[in-house]
C-alpha positions as CSV (number, residue, x, y, z in Angstrom):
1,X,-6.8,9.3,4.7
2,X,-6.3,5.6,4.9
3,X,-8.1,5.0,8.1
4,X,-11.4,6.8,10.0
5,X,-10.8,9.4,11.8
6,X,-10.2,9.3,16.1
7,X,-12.7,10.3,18.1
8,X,-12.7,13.5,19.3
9,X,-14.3,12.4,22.7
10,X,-17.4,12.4,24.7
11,X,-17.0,16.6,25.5
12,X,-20.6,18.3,25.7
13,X,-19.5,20.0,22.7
14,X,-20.8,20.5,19.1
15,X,-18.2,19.5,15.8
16,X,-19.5,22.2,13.1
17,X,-18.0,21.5,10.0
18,X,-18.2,24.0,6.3
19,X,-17.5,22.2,3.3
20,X,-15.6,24.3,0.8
21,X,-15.4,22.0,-2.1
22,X,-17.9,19.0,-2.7
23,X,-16.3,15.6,-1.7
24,X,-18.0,12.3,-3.1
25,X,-15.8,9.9,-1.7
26,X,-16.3,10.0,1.9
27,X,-17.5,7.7,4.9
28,X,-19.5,9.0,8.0
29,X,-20.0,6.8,11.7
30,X,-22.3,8.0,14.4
31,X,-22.3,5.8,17.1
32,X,-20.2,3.2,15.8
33,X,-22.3,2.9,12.6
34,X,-21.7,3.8,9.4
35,X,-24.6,6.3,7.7
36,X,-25.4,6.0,4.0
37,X,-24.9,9.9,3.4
38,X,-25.2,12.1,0.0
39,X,-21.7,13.4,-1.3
40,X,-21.1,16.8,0.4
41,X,-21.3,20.0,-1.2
42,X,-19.7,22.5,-1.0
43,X,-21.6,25.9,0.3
44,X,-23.0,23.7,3.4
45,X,-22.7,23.4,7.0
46,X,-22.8,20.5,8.9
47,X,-23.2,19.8,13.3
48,X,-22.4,17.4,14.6
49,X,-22.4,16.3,19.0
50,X,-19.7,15.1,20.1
51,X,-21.8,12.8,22.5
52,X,-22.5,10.8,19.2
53,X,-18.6,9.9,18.2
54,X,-18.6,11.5,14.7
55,X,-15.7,9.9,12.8
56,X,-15.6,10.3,9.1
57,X,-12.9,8.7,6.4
58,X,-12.5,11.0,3.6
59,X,-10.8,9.5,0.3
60,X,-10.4,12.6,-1.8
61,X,-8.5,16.4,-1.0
62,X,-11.1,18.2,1.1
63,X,-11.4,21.8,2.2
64,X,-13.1,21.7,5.6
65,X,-12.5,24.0,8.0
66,X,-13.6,22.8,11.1
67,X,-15.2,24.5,14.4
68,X,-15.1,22.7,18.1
69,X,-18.2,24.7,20.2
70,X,-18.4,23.8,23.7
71,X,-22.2,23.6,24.8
């Protein structure tokens, strides 16, 4: 990726997200601002609402499946 991600809009819905491999070089907004976050491992499970316009920018392969759950 070059760019952040779109939003996925404003939906009273959850993002849940399971990494699959560890990814170091990554970026992560909430609400417009950027979070200083630990690289990702692999083995966990992240949530995130989509109320707080997650958008992430990713700068290595990543295996991620992701999961939309409407509240």
């Amino acid at each position: 990726m070059t760019e952040p991600s779109s939003p996925l809009g404003h939906d009273e819905a959850h993002l849940v997200t399971v990494r699959l491999k560890n990814a170091a070089k990554h970026d992560h907004w909430l609400r417009g601002s950027v979070l200083d976050v630990a690289p990702r491992r692999a083995g966990f499970t992240y949530v995130n609402s989509l109320t707080d316009k997650p958008r992430a920018l990713v700068r290595e392969s990543a295996h991620t499946p992701h999961f939309f759950m409407p509240s």
